[in-house]
C-alpha positions in Angstrom: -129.3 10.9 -64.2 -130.6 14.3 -62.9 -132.7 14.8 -66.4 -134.1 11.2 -65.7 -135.5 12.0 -62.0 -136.9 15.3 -63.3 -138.1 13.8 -66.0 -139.8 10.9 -64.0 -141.2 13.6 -61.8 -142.6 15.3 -64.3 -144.6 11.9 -65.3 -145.1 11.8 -61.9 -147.5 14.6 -61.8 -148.8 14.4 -65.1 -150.3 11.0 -64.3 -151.3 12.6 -60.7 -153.1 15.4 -62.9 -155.1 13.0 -65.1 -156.1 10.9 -62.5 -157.5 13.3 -60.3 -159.3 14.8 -64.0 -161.0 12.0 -64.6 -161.9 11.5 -60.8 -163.3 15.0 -60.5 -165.1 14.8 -63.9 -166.9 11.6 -63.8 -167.9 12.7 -60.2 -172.0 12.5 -59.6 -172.3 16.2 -59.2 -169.8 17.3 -61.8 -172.0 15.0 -64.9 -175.8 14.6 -65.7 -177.1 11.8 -63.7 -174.3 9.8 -63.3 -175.3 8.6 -66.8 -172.4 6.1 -67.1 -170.0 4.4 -64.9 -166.4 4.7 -65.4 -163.6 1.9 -65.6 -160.6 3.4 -64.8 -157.3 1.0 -65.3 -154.0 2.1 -63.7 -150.9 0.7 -65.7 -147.8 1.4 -63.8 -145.4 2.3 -64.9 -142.8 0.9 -62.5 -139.9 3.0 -60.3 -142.5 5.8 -60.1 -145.0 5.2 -56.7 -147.1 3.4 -58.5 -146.9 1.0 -55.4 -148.4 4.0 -53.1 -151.4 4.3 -55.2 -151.9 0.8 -55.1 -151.8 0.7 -52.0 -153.5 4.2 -50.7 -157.0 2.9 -52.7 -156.6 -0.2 -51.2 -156.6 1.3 -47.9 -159.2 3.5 -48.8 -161.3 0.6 -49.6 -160.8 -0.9 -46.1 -161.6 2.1 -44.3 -157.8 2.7 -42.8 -157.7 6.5 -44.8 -159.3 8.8 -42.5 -161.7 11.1 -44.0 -164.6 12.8 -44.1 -166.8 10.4 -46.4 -169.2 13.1 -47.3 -166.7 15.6 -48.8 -163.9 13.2 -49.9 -164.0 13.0 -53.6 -163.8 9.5 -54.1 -166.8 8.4 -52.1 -168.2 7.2 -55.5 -165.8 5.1 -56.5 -164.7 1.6 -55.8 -161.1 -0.2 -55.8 -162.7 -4.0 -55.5 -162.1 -5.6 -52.5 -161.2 -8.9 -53.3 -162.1 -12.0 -50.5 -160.4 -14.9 -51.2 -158.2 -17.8 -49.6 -156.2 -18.0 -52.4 -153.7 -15.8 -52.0 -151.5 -15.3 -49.1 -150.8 -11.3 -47.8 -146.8 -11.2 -46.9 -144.4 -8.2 -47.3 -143.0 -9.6 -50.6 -146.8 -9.1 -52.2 -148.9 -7.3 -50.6 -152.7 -7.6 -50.6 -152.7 -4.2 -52.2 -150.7 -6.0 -55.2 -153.2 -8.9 -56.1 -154.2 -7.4 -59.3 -151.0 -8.5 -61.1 -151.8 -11.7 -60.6 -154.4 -11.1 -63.4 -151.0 -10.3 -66.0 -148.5 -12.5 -64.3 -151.1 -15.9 -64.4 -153.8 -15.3 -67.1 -155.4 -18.3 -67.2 -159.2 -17.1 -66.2 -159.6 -20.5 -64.9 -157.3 -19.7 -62.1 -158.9 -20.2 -58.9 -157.2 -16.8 -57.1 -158.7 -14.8 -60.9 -161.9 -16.3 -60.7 -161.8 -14.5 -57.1 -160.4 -11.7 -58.3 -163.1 -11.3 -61.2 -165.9 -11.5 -59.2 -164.8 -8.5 -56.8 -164.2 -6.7 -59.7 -167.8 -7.3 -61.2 -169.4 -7.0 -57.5 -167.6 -3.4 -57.4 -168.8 -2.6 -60.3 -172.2 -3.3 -59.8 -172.4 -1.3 -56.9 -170.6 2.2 -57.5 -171.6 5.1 -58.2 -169.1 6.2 -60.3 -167.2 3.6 -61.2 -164.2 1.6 -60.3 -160.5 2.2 -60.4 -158.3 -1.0 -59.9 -154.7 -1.4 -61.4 -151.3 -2.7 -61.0 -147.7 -1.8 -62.4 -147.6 -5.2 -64.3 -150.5 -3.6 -66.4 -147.6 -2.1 -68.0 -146.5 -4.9 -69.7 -147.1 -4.2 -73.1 -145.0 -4.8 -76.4 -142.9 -7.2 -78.4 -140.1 -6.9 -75.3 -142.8 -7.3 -72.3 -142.2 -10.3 -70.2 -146.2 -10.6 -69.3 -149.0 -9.7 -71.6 -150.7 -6.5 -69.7 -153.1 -5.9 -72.1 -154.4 -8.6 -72.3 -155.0 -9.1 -68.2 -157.1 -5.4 -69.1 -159.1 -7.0 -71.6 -160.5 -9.6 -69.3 -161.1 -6.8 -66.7 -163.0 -4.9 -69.2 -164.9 -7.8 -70.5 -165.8 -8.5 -66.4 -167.7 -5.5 -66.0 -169.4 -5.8 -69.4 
């Protein structure tokens, strides 16, 4: 049990690490011109916080992280703020957790996806940098996945061109 939690830890920081790589790398200052815009897809995995990043960008998006927005490394990114009236905010899911809804219902005729598509596309069309987005339930991938993850990140990827 103790190897587990160290070893979940461990991932823990290692994804932490990456994420905050690729952030600082793909920042306007840090490549030539801004060149390209980056799509950056958080998978998960559950039992690990993946929840509290979910939810700190969405935050972040609504303005409830304080910070100063001229020094605070994210300023040109974008988690997509999505507006809709199909989906209802309640501590069971969160607003922070609409994204699954992409791998949980994949029809792209949904009306809450079809929502959830165009914030994605309007985000992406107006960062700097690009746009992070994610859920745990991208981590549904394999033979022994109840929900096809990889797919849902297909059609994300295809949204933004």
């Amino acid at each position: 049990h103790k190897r587990l939690k160290r070893s979940i830890m461990t991932f823990q920081k290692l994804f932490t690490a990456l994420l905050v790589a690729a952030l600082w790398s793909s920042h306007p200052e840090n490549c030539m011109a801004n060149a390209m815009k980056r799509l950056v897809l958080f998978a998960g995995p559950h039992r690990t916080g993946s929840a509290s990043v979910e939810e700190f960008f969405h935050k972040y998006c609504h303005g409830s992280v304080r910070h100063d927005k001229q020094g605070f490394p994210l300023r040109a990114w974008k988690w997509p703020q999505v507006e809709t009236t199909h989906f209802k905010d309640s501590d069971l899911v969160p607003m922070y957790k609409i994204f699954q809804n992409l791998v949980v219902e994949p029809r792209m005729d949904d009306p809450l996806n079809q929502d959830i598509m165009a914030a994605i596309k309007d985000a992406w069309d107006t960062a700097d940098s690009g746009i992070i987005l994610g859920t745990e339930l991208f981590d549904q991938i394999g033979a022994y996945a109840q929900h096809d993850g990889m797919e849902a990140m297909r059609q994300v990827v295809k949204a933004v061109g």
